[in-house]
C-alpha positions as CSV (number, residue, x, y, z in Angstrom):
1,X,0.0,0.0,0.0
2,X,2.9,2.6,0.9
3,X,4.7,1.4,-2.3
4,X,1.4,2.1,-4.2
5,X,0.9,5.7,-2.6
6,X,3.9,7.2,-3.4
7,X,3.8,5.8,-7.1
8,X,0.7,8.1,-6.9
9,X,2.6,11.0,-5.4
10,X,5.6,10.7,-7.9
11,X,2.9,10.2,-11.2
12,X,0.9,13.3,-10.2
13,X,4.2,15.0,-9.4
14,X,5.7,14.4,-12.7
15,X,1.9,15.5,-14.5
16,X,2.2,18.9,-12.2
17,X,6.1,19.6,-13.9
18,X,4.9,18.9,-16.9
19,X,1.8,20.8,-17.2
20,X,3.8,23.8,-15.5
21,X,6.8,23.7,-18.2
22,X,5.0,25.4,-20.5
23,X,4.5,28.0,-18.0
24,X,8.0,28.7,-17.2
25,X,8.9,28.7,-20.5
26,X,6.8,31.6,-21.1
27,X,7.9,33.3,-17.8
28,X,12.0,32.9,-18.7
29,X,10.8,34.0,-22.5
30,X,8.5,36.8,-21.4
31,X,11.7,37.8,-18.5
32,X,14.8,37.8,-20.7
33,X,16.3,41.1,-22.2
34,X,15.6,40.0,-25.8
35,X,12.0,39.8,-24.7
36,X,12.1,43.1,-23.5
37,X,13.9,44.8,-26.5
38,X,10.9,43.6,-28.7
39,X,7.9,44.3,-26.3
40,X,9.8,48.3,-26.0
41,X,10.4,48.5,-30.0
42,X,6.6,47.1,-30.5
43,X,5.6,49.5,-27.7
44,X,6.7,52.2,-30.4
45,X,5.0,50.6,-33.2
46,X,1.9,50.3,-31.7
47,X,2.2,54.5,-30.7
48,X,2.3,54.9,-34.5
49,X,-1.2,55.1,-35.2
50,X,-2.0,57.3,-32.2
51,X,0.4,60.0,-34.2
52,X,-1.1,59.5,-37.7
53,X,-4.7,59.1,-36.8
54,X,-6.9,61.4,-35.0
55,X,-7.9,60.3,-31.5
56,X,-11.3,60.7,-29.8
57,X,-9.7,61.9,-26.6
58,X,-8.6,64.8,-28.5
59,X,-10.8,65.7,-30.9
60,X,-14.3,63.7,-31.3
61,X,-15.2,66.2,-33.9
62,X,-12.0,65.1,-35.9
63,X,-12.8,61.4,-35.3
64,X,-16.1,61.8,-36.9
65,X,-15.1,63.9,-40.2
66,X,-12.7,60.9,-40.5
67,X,-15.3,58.4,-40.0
68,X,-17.6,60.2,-42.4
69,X,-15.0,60.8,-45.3
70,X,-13.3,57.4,-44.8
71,X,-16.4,54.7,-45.4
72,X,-15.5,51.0,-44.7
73,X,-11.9,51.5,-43.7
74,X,-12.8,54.1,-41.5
75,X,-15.7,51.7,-39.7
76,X,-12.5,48.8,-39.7
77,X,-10.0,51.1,-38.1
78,X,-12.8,52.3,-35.3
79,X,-13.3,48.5,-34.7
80,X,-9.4,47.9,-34.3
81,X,-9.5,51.2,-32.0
82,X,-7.1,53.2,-33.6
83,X,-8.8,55.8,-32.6
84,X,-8.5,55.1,-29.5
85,X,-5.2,53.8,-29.5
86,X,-3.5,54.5,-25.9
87,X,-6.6,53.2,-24.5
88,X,-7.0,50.4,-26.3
89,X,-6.7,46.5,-24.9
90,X,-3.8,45.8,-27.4
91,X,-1.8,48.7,-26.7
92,X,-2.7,48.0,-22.9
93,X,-1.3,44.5,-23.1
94,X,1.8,45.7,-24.6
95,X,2.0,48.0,-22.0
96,X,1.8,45.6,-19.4
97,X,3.8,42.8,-20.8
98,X,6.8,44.8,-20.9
99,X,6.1,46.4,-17.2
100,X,6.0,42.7,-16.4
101,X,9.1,41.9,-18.7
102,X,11.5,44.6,-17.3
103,X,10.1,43.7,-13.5
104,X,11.0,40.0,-13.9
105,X,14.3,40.6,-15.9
106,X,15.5,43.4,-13.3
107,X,15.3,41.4,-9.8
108,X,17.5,38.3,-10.7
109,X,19.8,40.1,-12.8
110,X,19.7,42.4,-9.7
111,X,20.3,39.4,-7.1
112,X,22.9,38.3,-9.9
113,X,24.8,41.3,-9.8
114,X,25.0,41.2,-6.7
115,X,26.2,38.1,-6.1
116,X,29.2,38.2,-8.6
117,X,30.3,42.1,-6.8
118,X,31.1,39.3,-3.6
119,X,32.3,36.7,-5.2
120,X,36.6,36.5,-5.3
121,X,37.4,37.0,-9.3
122,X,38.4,33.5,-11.2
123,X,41.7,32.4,-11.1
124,X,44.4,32.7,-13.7
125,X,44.4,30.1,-15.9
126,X,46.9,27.9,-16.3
127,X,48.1,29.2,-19.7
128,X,47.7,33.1,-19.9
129,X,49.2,32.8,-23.5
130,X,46.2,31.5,-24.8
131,X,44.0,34.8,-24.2
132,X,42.8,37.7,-26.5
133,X,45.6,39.9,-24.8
134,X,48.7,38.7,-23.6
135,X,52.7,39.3,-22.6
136,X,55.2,38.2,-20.9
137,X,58.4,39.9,-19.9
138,X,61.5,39.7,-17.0
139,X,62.1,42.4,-14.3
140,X,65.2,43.0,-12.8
141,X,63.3,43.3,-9.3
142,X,62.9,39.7,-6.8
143,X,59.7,38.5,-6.5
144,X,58.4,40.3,-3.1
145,X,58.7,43.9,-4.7
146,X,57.2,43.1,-8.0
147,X,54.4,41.3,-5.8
148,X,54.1,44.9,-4.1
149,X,54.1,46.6,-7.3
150,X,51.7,44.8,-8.8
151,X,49.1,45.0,-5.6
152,X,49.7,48.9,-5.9
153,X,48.4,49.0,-9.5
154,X,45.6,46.7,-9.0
155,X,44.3,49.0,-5.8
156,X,41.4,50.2,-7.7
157,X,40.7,46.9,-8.5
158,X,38.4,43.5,-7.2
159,X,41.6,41.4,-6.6
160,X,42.3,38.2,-5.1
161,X,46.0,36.7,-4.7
162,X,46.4,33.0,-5.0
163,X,49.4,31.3,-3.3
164,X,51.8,29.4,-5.1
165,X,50.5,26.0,-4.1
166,X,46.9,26.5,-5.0
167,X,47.6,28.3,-8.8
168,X,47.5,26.1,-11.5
169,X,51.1,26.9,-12.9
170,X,52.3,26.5,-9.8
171,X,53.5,30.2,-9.2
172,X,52.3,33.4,-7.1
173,X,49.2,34.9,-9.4
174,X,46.6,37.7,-8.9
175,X,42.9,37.5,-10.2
176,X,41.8,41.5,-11.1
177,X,38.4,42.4,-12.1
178,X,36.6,46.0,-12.8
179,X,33.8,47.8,-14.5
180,X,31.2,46.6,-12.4
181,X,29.6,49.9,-12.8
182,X,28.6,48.7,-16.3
183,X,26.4,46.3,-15.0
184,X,25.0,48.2,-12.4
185,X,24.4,50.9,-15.0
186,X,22.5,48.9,-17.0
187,X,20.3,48.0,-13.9
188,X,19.7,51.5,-13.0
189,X,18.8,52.0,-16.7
190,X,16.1,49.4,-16.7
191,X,15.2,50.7,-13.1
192,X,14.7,54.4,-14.2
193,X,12.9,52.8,-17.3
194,X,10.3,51.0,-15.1
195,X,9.5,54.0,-12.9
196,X,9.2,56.3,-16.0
197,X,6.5,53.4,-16.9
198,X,4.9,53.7,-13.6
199,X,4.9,57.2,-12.9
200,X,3.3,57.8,-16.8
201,X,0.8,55.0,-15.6
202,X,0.0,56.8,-12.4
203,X,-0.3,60.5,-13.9
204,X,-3.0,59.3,-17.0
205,X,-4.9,58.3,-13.6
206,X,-4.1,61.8,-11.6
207,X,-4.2,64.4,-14.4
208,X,-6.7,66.7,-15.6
209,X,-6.2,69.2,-18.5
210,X,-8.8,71.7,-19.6
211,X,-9.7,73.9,-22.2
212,X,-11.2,77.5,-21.9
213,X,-12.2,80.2,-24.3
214,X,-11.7,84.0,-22.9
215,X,-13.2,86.8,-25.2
216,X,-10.4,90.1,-24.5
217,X,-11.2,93.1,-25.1
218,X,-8.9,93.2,-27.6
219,X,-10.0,94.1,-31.4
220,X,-12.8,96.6,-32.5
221,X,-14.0,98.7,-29.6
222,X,-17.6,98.6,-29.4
223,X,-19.9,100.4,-27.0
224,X,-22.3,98.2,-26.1
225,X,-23.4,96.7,-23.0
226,X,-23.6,93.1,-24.3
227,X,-20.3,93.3,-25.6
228,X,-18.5,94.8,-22.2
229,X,-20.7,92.1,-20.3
230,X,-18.7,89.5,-22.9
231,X,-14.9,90.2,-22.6
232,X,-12.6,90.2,-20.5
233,X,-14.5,88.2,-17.7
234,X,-12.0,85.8,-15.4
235,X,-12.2,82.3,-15.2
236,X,-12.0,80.5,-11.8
237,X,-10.2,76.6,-11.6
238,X,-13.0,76.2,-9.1
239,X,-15.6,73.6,-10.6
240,X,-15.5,71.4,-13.8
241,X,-18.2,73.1,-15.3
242,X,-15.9,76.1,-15.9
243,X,-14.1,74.7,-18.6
244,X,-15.2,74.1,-22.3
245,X,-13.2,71.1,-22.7
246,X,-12.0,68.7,-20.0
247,X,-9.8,65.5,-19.6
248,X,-8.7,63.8,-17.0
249,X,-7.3,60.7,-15.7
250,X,-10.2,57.6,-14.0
251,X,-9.2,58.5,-10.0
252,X,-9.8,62.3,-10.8
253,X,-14.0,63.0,-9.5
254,X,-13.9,66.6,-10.5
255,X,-12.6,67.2,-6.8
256,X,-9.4,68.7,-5.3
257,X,-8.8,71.6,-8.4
258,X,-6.5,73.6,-6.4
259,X,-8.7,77.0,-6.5
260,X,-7.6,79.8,-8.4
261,X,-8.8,82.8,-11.0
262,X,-7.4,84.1,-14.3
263,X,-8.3,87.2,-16.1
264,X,-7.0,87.9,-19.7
265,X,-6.4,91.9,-20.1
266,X,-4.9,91.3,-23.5
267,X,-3.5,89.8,-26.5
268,X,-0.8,90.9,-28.7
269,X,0.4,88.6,-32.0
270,X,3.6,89.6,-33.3
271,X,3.6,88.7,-37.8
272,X,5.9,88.8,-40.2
273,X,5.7,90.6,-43.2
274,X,4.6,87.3,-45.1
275,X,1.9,86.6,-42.4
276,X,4.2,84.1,-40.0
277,X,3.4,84.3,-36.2
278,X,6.7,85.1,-34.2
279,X,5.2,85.8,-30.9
280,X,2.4,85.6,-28.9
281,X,1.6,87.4,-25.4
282,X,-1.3,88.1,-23.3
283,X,-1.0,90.1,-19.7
284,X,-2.8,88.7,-17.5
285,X,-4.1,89.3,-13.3
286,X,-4.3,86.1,-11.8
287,X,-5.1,85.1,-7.3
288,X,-5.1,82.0,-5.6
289,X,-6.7,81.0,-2.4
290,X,-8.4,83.9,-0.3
291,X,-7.4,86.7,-2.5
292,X,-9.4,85.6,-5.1
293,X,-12.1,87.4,-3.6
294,X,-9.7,90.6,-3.4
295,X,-10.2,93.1,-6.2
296,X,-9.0,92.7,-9.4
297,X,-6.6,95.5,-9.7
298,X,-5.0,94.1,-6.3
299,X,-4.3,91.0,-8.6
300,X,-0.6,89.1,-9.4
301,X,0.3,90.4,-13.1
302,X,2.1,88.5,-14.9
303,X,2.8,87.9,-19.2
304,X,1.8,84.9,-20.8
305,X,3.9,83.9,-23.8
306,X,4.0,80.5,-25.8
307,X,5.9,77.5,-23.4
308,X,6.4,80.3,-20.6
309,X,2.9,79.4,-18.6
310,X,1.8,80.7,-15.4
311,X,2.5,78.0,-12.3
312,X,0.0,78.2,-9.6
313,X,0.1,75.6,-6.8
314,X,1.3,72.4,-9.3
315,X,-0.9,73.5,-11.8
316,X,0.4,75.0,-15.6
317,X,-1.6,77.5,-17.5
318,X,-0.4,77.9,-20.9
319,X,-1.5,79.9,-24.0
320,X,-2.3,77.4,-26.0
321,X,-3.9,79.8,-28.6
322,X,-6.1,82.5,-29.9
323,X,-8.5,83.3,-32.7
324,X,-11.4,86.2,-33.3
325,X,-14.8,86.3,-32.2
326,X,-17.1,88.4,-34.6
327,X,-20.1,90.6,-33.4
328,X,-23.1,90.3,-34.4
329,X,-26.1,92.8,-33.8
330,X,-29.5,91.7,-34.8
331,X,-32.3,94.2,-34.5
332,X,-35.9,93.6,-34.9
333,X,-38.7,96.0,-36.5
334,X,-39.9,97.0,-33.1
335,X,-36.5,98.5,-32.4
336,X,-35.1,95.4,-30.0
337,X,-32.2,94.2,-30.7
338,X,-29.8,91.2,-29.5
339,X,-25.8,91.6,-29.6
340,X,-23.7,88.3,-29.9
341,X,-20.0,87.8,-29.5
342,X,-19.0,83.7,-30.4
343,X,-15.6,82.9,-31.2
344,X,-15.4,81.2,-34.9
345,X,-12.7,78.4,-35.5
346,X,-9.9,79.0,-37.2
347,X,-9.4,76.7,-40.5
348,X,-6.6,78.9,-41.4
349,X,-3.8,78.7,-39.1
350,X,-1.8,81.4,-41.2
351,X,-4.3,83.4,-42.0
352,X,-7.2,82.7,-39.7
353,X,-9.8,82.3,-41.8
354,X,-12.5,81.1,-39.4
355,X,-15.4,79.8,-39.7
356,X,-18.9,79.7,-36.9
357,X,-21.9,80.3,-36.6
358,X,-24.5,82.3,-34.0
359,X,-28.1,82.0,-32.8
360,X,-30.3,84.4,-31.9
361,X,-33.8,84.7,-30.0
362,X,-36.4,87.5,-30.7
363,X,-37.9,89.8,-27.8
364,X,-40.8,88.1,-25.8
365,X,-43.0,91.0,-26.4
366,X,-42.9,90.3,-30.0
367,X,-44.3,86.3,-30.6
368,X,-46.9,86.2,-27.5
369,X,-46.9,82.3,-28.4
370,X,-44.1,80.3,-28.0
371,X,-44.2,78.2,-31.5
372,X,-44.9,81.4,-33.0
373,X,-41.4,82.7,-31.4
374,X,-39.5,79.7,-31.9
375,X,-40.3,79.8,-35.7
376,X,-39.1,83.2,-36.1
377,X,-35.2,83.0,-34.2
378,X,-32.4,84.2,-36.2
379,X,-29.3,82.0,-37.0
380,X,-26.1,82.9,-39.0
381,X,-23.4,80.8,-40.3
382,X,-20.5,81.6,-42.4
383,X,-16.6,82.9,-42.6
384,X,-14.5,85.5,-40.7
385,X,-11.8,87.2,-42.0
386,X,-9.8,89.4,-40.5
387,X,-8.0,90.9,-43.4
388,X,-10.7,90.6,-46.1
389,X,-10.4,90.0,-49.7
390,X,-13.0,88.7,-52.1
391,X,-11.9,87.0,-55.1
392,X,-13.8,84.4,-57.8
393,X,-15.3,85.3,-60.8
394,X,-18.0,87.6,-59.3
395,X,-16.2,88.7,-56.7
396,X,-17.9,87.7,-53.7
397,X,-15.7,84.6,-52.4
398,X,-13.9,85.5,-49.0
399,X,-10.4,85.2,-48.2
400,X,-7.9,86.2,-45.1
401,X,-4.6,87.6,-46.9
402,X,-2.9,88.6,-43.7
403,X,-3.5,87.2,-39.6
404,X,-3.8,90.8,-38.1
405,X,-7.6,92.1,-37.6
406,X,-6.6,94.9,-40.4
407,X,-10.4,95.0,-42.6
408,X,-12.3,92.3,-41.2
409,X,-15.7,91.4,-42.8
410,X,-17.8,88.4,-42.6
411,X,-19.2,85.6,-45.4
412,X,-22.6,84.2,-43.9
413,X,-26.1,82.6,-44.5
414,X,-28.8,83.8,-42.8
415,X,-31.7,82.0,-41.2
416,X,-34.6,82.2,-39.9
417,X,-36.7,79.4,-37.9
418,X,-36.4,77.1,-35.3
419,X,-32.9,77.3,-34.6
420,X,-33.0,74.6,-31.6
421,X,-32.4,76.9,-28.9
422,X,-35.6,75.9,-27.3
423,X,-35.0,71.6,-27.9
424,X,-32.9,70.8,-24.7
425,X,-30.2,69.4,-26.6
426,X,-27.0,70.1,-26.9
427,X,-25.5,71.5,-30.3
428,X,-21.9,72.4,-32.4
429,X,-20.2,75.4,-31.5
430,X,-19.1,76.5,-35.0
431,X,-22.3,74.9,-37.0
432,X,-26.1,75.3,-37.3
433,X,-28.0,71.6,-37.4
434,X,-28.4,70.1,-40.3
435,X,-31.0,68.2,-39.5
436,X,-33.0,71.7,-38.9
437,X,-32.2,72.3,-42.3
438,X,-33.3,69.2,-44.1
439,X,-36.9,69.5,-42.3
440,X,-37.2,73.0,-43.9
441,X,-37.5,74.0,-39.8
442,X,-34.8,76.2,-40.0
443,X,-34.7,78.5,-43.5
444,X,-32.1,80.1,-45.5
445,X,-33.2,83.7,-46.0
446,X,-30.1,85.6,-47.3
447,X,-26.2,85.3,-48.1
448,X,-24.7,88.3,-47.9
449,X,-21.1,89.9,-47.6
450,X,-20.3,92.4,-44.8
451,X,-17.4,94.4,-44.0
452,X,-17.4,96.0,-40.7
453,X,-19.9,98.8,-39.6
454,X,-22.1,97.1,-42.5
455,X,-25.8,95.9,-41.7
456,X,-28.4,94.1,-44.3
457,X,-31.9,94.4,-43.9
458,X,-34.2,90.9,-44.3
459,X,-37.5,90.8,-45.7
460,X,-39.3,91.4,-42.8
461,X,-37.6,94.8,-41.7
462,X,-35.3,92.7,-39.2
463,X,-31.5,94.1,-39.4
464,X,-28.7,92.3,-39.2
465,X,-25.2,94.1,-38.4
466,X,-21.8,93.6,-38.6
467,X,-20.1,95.8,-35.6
468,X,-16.3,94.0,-35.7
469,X,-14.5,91.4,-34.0
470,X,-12.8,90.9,-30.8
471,X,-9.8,88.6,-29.8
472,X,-9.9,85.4,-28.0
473,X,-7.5,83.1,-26.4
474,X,-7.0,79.4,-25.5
475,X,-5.9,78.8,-22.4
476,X,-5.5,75.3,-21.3
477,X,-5.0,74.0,-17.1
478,X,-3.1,71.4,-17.4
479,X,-2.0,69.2,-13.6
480,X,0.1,66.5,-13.6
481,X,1.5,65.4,-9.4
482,X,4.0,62.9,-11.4
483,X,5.7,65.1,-13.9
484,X,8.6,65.5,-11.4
485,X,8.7,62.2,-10.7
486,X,8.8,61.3,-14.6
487,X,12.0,64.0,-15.1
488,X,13.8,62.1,-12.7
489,X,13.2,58.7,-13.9
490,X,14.2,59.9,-16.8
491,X,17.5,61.4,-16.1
492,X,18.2,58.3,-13.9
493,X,17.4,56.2,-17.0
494,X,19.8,58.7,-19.2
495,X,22.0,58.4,-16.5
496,X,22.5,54.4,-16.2
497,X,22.6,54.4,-19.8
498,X,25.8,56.9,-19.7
499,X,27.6,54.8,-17.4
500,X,26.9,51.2,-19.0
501,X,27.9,52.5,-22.3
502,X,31.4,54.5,-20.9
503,X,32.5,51.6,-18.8
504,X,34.1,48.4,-19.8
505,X,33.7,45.0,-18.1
506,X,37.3,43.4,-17.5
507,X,39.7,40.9,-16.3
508,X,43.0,40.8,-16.1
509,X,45.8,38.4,-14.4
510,X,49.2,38.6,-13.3
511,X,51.7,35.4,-13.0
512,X,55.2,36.1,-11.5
513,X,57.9,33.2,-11.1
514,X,61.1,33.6,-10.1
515,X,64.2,33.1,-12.2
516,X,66.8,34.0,-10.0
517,X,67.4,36.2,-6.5
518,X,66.6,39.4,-8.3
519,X,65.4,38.5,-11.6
520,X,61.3,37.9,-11.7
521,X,59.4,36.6,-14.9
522,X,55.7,37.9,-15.2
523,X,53.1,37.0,-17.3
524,X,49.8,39.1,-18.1
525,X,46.9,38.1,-19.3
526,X,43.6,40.3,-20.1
527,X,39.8,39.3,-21.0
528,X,37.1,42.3,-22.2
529,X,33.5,41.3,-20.5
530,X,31.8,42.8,-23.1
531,X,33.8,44.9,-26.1
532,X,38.2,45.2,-26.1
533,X,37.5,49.4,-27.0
534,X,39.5,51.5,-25.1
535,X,40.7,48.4,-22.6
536,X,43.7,47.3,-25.3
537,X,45.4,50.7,-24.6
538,X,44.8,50.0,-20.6
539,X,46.5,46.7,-20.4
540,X,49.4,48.0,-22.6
541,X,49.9,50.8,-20.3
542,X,49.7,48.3,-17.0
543,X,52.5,45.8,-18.8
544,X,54.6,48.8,-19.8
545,X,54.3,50.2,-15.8
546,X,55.3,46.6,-14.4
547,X,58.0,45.4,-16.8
548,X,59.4,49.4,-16.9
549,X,59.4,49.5,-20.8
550,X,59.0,52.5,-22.4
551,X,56.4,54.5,-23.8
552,X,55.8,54.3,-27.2
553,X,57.3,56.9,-29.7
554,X,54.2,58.8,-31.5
555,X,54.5,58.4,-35.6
């Protein structure tokens, strides 16, 4: 029975090893350096689409043209989730297999290194001659001194002596070895590597980054309440609502924003002759903390120019951009009339050619019944150009020829109808619905061309005026708590890298055997680790310091 049970234990122990080869096969494939080589270089494939294809966490609007313009490839490349590429399961995996890869690749070549830093360096063999780098030579010195020479040029060195009786020639030998640092370079490479993984990882979780829109007061000056009540207003990092655009990381609840306002006095673009953008700056007040409730003028000032943002409490605020917000006045036959300043989006980014629309509602004393009102709102959608000039064959086609708001005018379609401001629903910035449109809801009444200070009058008697255009900027929050935690992993990884590339792994042993009272033969020997460049020159120079030769003459 005994005999029987442990025939039992040794059959379902040798079914366990095998199932669980196929396992560690995978591990020690999946943990060596080769592994991770491939896994980093696919990483960097794989980040190749993200760069060439527009991504929804950017730009949904962009996704969509592309999805609309693109047909069946389009539909296949959404179903691969290109276009959601750094969020997608594959690039995920990747992601994780080489986290895993570099984790279980680091620790025993860690424990390794370790190990060989303590252990004594191998003996000499028995026949030095034999080796990549070798000589031999006599010293006129006995055999104690040249020991004591020897163990002076090796002090820099791992070194173990070996007796005469336990060397393999039978003669005094030492055993040198250096460039550890190589090795532990190479760690601390990997190391850095892993924690600039991690601490990426761990900020896409943290971060937020918004958008927001501020009108200046910057551009045509306009007297009119609207207007003053549009520009120039500040924006508090107080709530998630504030922002037009947000992103952030899955752990960030819209909590924690570390409380501060922003107001945008200005904005200066600097052009070349040719229309190219050399600078841009915007003077701005800006409070944190209890003196945001201070008054404005008692505000920080500081300038905003491009990649020199505004650091408030671990949070960036750059200028991310700017465009030009036209104004509208719409005025109906009873003499009310409805002023509108929306930023248009640039298509142009030499010119600024931009493109919106606007929406407008009619008095309440005018439509006593709501259908009646909501059939009769005013939309417009067309072109902004700040430098005007209209070109085709009949002249009326718009162009920008220059950035600067020099003769701005405006290309739109007017409408009139239900313009969805009544639905509930959201709708585009820069474009009227279509689907308004194609149920004859919403009605083209007019295209017309005006320059600024220019109205047109619709059928009815309602006028519609062009007053000018002021500035707008972009500025976008962005908070990251692990970008000083990714520089440093990355100069540690720079670092390591530095060091395993400048230092060479070698070995080098001495044999000395006496010839006579004061006459002492030596033999060297020398093994490179890794690569012999730069170490044939250092064993040259430690055979020319023992044996007393000469230095060699320069050709």
């Amino acid at each position: 029975m005994a005999t029987t049970t442990q025939g039992q234990g040794r059959a379902r122990g040798t079914v366990g090893a095998r199932a669980m080869r196929p396992v560690r096969a995978a591990w020690r494939w999946l943990t060596s350096m080769r592994t991770a080589l491939i896994l980093l270089f696919l990483l960097a494939f794989a980040a190749i689409p993200g760069a060439l294809l527009p991504q929804r966490q950017l730009s949904q609007e962009k996704v969509e043209e592309y999805l609309a313009n693109n047909g069946k490839m389009a539909e296949i490349f959404d179903k691969l989730q290109l276009f959601d590429v750094f969020s997608s399961f594959w690039f995920t995996a990747i992601y994780v297999l080489l986290f895993a890869s570099l984790v279980g690749c680091i620790i025993p070549r860690s424990w390794e290194h370790w190990q060989a830093m303590r252990t004594p360096p191998t003996r000499a063999p028995k026949n030095l001659a034999r080796l990549p780098m070798n000589d031999v030579g006599d010293v006129d010195k006995p055999l104690h001194e040249v020991k004591a020479d020897v163990a002076a040029r090796l002090k820099r060195w791992h070194v173990t002596e070996t007796p005469a009786d336990e060397d393999r020639a039978g003669a005094t030998s030492f055993s040198a070895e250096r460039g550890y640092l190589r090795e532990f370079g190479n760690l601390v490479f990997h190391l850095g590597l892993v924690a600039l993984l991690v601490t990426i990882a761990a900020g896409k979780m943290l971060y937020y980054e918004g958008q927001v829109i501020l009108v200046t007061d910057t551009g045509t000056e306009i007297q009119d309440e609207a207007v003053q009540g549009a520009v120039s207003n500040p924006f508090c990092n107080t709530a998630p609502a504030n922002f037009d655009s947000l992103r952030s990381g899955n752990t960030f609840d819209g909590t924690g924003l570390n409380p501060f306002c922003v107001l945008v006095e200005d904005f200066v673009a600097d052009y070349l002759p040719n229309g190219q953008a050399e600078m841009f700056t915007s003077n701005i007040r800006w409070a944190d903390g209890e003196h945001m409730r201070d008054p404005v003028e008692t505000w920080n000032e500081q300038q905003l120019r491009v990649n020199h943002p505004l650091r408030v409490d671990g949070d960036r605020v750059y200028l991310q951009g700017h465009g030009f917000a036209p104004v509208v006045r719409v005025t109906w036959p009873n003499g009310e009339s409805r002023t509108s300043v929306v930023q248009f989006r640039p298509d142009d980014p030499t010119f600024f050619l931009s493109s919106g629309a606007m929406r407008f509602d009619p008095p309440a004393g005018m439509y006593p019944d709501l259908y009646e009102r909501r059939q009769n709102q005013i939309a417009i959608e067309g072109l902004f150009a700040p430098t005007a000039e209209f070109t085709g064959d009949t002249g009326q086609l718009l162009t920008s020829v220059y950035p600067a708001m020099n003769d701005p005018a405006i290309a739109v379609d007017v409408y009139r109808g239900d313009a969805g401001l009544d639905t509930g629903r959201s709708q585009q910035l820069f474009s009227l619905d279509r689907d308004l449109m194609h149920s004859g809801q919403l009605e083209k009444i007019d295209r017309v061309n005006l320059k600024e200070g220019e109205d047109v009058t619709l059928d009815d008697g309602t006028k519609v005026e062009f007053l000018g255009a002021k500035e707008f900027v972009n500025l976008q929050v962005s908070h990251d708590p692990t970008q000083v935690w990714v520089l440093w992993s990355s100069i540690v990884m720079l670092a390591g890298l530095l060091v395993s590339l400048a230092v060479k792994r070698r070995r080098l042993w001495v044999r000395l055997h006496p010839v006579s009272d004061g006459v002492t033969r030596v033999e060297f020997g020398g093994l490179a680790r890794t690569d012999r460049a730069g170490w044939g020159d250092e064993f040259d120079s430690f055979v020319r310091g023992v044996l007393g030769r000469p230095e060699p003459e320069d050709e």
